[in-house]
C-alpha positions in Angstrom: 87.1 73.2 109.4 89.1 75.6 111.7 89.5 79.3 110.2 92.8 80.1 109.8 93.6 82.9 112.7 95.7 86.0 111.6 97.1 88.1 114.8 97.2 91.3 113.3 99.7 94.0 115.7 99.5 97.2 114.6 99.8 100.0 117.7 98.5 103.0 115.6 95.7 101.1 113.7 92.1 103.0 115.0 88.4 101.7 113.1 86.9 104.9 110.8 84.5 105.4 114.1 87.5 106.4 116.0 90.2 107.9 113.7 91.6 108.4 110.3 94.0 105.5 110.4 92.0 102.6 108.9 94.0 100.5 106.7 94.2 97.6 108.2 91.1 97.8 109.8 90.1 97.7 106.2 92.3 95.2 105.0 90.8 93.0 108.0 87.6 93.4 107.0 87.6 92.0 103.9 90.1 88.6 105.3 86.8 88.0 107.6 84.3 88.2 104.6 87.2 85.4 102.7 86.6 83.5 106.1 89.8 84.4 108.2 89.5 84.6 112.1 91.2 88.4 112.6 92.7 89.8 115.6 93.9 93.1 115.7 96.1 94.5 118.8 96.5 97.8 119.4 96.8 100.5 121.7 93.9 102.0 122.6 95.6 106.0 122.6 97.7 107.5 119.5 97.4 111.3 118.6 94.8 113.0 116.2 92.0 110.4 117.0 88.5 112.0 117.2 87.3 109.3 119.9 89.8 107.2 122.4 88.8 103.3 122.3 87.7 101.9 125.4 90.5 102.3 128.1 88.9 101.1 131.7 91.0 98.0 131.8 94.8 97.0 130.9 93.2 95.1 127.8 89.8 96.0 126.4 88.1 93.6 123.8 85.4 94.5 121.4 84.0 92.9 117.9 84.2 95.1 115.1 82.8 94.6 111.8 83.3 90.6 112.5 87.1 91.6 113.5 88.0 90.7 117.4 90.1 93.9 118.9 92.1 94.1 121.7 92.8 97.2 123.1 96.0 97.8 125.2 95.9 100.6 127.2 98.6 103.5 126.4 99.4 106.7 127.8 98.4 110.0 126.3 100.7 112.0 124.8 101.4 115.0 122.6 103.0 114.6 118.5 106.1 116.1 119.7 106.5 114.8 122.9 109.4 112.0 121.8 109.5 110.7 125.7 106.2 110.0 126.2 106.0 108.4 122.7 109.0 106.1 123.2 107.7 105.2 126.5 104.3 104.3 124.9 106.2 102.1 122.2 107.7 100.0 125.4 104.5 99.8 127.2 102.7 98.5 124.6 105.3 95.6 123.7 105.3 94.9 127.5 101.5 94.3 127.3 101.6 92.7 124.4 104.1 89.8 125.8 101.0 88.9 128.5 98.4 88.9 125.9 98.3 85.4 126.0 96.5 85.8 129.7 93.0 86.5 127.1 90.8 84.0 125.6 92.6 84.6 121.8 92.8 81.4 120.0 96.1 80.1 118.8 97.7 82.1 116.0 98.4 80.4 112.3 100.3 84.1 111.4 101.3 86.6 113.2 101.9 89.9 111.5 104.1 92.1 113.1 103.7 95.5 111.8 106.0 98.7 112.8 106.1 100.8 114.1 107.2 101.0 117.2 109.9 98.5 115.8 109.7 96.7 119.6 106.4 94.8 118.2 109.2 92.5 115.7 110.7 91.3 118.9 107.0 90.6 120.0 106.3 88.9 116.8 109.4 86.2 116.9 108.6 85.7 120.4 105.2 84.5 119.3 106.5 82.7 116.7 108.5 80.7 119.0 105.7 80.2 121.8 103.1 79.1 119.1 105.1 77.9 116.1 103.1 80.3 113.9 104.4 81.9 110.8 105.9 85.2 111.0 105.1 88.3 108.8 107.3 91.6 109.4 105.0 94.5 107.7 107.0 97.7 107.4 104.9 101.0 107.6 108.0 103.3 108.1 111.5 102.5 107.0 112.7 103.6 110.8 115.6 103.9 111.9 116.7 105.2 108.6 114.2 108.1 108.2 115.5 109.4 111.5 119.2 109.6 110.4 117.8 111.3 106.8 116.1 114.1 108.3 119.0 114.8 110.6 117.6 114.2 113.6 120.1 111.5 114.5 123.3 110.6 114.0 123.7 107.1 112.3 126.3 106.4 115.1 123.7 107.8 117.9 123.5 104.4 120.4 120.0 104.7 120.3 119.9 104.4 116.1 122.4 101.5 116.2 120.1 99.9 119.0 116.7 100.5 116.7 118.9 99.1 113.7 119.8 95.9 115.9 116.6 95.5 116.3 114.9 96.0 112.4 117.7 93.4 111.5 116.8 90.8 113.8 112.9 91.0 112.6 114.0 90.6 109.1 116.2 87.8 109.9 113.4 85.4 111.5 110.3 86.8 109.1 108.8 84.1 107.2 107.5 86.4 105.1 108.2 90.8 104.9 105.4 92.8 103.3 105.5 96.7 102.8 103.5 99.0 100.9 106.4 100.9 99.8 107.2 99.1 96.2 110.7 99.0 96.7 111.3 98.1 100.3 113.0 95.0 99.1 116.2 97.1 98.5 116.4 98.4 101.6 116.0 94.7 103.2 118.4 94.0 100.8 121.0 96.7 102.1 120.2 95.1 106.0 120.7 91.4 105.5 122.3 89.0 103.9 120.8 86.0 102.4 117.0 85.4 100.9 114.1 86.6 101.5 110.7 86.6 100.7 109.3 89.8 100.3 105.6 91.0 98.6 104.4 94.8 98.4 100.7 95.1 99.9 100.1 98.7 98.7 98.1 100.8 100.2 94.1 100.5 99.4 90.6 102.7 98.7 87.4 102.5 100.2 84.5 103.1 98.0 82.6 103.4 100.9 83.9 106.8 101.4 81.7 108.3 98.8 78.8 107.4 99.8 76.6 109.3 101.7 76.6 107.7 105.2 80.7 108.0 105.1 81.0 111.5 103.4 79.7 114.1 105.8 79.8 118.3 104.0 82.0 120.6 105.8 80.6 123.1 107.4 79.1 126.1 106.0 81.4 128.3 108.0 84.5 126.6 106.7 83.2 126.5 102.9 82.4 130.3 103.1 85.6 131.3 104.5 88.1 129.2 102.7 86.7 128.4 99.1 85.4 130.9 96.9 83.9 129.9 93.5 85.8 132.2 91.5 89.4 131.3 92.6 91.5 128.1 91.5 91.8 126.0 94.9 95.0 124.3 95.6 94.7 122.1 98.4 96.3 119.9 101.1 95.0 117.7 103.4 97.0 115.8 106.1 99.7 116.2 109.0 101.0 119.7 109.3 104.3 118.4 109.1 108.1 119.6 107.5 108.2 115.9 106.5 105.5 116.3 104.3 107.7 118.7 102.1 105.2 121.7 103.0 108.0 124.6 103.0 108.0 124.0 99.1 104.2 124.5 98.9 104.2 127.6 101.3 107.0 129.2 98.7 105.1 128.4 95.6 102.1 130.5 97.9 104.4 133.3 97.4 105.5 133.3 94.2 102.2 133.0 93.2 101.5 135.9 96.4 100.4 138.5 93.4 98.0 136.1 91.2 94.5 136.5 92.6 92.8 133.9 91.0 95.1 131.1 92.7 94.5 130.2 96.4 96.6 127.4 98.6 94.2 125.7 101.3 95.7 123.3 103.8 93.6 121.0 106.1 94.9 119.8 109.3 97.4 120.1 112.5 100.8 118.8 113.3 104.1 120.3 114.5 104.6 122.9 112.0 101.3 124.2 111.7 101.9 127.8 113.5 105.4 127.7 111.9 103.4 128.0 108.7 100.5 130.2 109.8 103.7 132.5 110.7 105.3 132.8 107.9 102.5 132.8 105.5 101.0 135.8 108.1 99.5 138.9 105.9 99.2 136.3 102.6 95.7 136.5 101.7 96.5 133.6 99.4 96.4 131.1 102.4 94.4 129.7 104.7 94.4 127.3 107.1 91.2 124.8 108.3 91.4 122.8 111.5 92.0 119.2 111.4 88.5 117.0 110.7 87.4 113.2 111.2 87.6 111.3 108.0 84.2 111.6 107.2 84.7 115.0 106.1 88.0 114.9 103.9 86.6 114.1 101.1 83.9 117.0 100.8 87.1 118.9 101.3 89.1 117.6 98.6 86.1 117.8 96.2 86.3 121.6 96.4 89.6 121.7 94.8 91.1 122.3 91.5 94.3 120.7 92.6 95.8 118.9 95.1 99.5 119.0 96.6 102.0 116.1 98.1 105.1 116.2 98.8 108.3 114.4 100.6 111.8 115.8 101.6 114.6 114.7 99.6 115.5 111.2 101.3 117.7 108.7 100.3 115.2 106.6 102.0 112.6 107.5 99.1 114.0 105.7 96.4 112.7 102.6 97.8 108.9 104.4 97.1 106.7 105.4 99.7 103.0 104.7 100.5 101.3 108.0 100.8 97.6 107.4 101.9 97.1 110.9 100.6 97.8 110.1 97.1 95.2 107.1 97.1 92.5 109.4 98.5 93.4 112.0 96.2 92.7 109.8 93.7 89.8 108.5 95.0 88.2 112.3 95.0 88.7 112.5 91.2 91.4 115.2 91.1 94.8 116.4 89.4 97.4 116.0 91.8 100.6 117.3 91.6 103.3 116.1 94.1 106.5 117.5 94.9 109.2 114.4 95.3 112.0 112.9 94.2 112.1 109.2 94.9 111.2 106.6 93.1 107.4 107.3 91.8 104.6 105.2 91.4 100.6 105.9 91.3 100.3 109.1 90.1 102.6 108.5 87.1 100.9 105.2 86.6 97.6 106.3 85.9 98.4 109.8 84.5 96.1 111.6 87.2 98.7 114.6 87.9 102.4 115.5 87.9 105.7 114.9 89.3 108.3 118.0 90.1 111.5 117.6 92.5 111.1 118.1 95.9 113.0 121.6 96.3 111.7 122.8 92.7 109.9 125.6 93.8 110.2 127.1 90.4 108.7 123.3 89.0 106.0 123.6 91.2 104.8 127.4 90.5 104.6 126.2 86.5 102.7 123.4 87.2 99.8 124.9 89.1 99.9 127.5 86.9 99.8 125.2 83.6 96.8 123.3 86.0 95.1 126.7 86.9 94.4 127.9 83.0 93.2 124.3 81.5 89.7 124.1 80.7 87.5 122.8 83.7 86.5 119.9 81.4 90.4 119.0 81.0 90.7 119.1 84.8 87.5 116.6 85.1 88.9 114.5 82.7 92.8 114.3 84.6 91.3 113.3 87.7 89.1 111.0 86.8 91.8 109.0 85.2 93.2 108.7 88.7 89.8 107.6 90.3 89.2 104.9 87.7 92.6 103.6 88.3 92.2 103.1 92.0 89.0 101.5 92.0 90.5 99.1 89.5 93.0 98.2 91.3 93.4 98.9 95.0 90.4 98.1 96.8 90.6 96.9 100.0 89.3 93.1 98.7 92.1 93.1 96.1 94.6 94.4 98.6 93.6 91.2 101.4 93.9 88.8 98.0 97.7 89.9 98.3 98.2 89.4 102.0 96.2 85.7 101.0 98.6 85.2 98.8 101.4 85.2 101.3 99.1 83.4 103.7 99.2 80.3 101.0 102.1 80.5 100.7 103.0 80.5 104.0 100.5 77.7 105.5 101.0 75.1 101.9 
């Protein structure tokens, strides 16, 4: 009997031996074990990967953990270079319209997954050309985030084009997944008529534990930023004013005159020396560079507490699907998250605390109610968290959702 065969487009997506952006690598690699032929297009360039995928040809193929990947080749560029990301969103949907030039088998489903939201003219294209079934998989809720942060007006010709164009691929989906557990109201807002939509949340890797996948941090970065003695607050992510970081920086210096509370970020993005700026003269702060996956979780295992945190949206009351909460949880540790959308994981298995995104004041209390529980209290929170997960999100249970649809879809 032929294996069903998923076409799985997903620009950003990189393997663990290449970057930190796995998930549906991950998800992939479980559909294979339950007997699903995977392809997974990508490009073969996106920023804050440790190691580029192979590049010498327009299209580069490789197997990967039983997965067949097909590399489209990108341009570098820079975070904050919107040009040169735009152009790389075009490019890759123009290479993606020829990939039928490759030996890839025929496609039962093709899941279309933004952004750039060009691939959802891809995906109807190849729903017409091979009369597969057509799955719309929203990452980002663009163009709408755009327009919330300011950066664009909603009347901008640009934002109505990317609108247009979100429409259209919810309009011809057979199916729309998301792992934001509300996204259905923001389809809701865009079209009229049914739909049929499913949240496929975000997932955990055990694997990450072990000791192949989790590699120490140096003994330079351990000596400099975490001392023994002090109550370590930590982030780990994109250095980014999306992530709500201002609030975290001005809890730092509130807290500026309590020695036995210190704030330690890990990574780079756009607002990185913004923040080393202002928080310039705090000892209370510090800052480590960026590091491959492998090593995130020895960093998060040397906090006390760990910080998320969104702006104030509109958009966020459909949810949102922070990978950072999911690893948080998986390294066993209180969170506490400044947002103010609609909340889910954290609250669900009572692993840390919620305070509004510009509730500075909020946030100050709660580290300090966090920083003078018992250690075994602490132990106990986070562990609640890292139970929950591995209950519920692994990466098998997460593919038994998209198989779900894929019933559904093929009956």
């Amino acid at each position: 009997m032929r294996k069903k065969c998923i076409w799985l487009i997903n620009q950003n997506t990189v393997p663990l031996k290449y970057g930190n952006f796995n998930r549906h690598f991950d998800i992939s690699e479980e559909l294979v074990k339950k007997g699903y032929e995977v392809n997974i297009i990508a490009s073969n360039f996106r920023p804050r990967i440790h190691k580029r995928p192979p590049n010498d040809k327009k299209v580069n193929f490789e197997v990967i953990s039983g997965i067949n990947v097909w590399w489209l080749r990108g341009i570098v560029y820079d975070t904050n270079d919107l040009s040169k990301r735009v152009m790389q969103w075009l490019l890759f949907s123009y290479r993606l319209f020829f990939i039928s030039r490759y030996n890839i088998n025929k496609p039962d489903i093709v899941i279309a997954s933004s952004l750039p939201l060009t691939v959802f003219l891809n995906g109807i294209y190849l729903k017409w050309r091979y009369g597969a079934k057509l799955i719309i998989d929203v990452r980002d809720i663009w163009p709408q985030f755009l327009t919330d942060m300011g950066y664009f007006s909603k009347y901008n010709p640009l934002i109505i084009l990317m609108r247009s164009v979100e429409k259209l691929g919810y309009r011809h989906a057979d199916y729309i997944t998301s792992a934001w557990p509300k996204f259905d109201r923001h389809v809701s807002k865009s079209i009229k008529g049914d739909f049929k939509f499913k949240c496929v949340p975000k997932g955990v890797k055990p694997d990450l534990l072990s000791s192949e996948n989790k590699k120490e941090l140096s003994e330079g970065i351990i000596k400099m930023h975490f001392n023994e003695k002090k109550f370590i607050v930590g982030y780990s992510g994109l250095i980014s004013h999306s992530n709500n970081l201002l609030t975290f920086i001005n809890a730092s210096k509130e807290l500026v005159f309590n020695e036995g509370i210190h704030f330690v970020l890990m990574g780079d993005g756009p607002a990185k020396n913004e923040l080393i700026e202002i928080t310039s003269g705090q000892a209370n702060v510090s800052f480590v560079p960026s590091q491959p996956k492998y090593f995130v979780q020895s960093f998060l295992s040397r906090c006390d507490l760990l910080y998320s945190g969104l702006n104030d949206l509109d958009i966020y009351h459909n949810g949102t699907a922070l990978n950072k909460w999911v690893e948080y949880m998986l390294a066993g540790k209180p969170i506490v998250s400044a947002f103010s959308g609609y909340q889910s994981l954290v609250n669900e298995s009572n692993c840390g605390t919620f305070v509004r995104s510009k509730d500075v004041k909020g946030l100050v209390r709660a580290i300090e109610n966090y920083s003078k529980m018992p250690s075994k209290e602490l132990v106990e929170i986070g562990a609640r968290g890292r139970t929950w997960i591995l209950e519920r999100r692994t990466f098998d249970k997460i593919a038994d959702a998209y198989i779900e649809v894929f019933n559904y879809l093929l009956d």
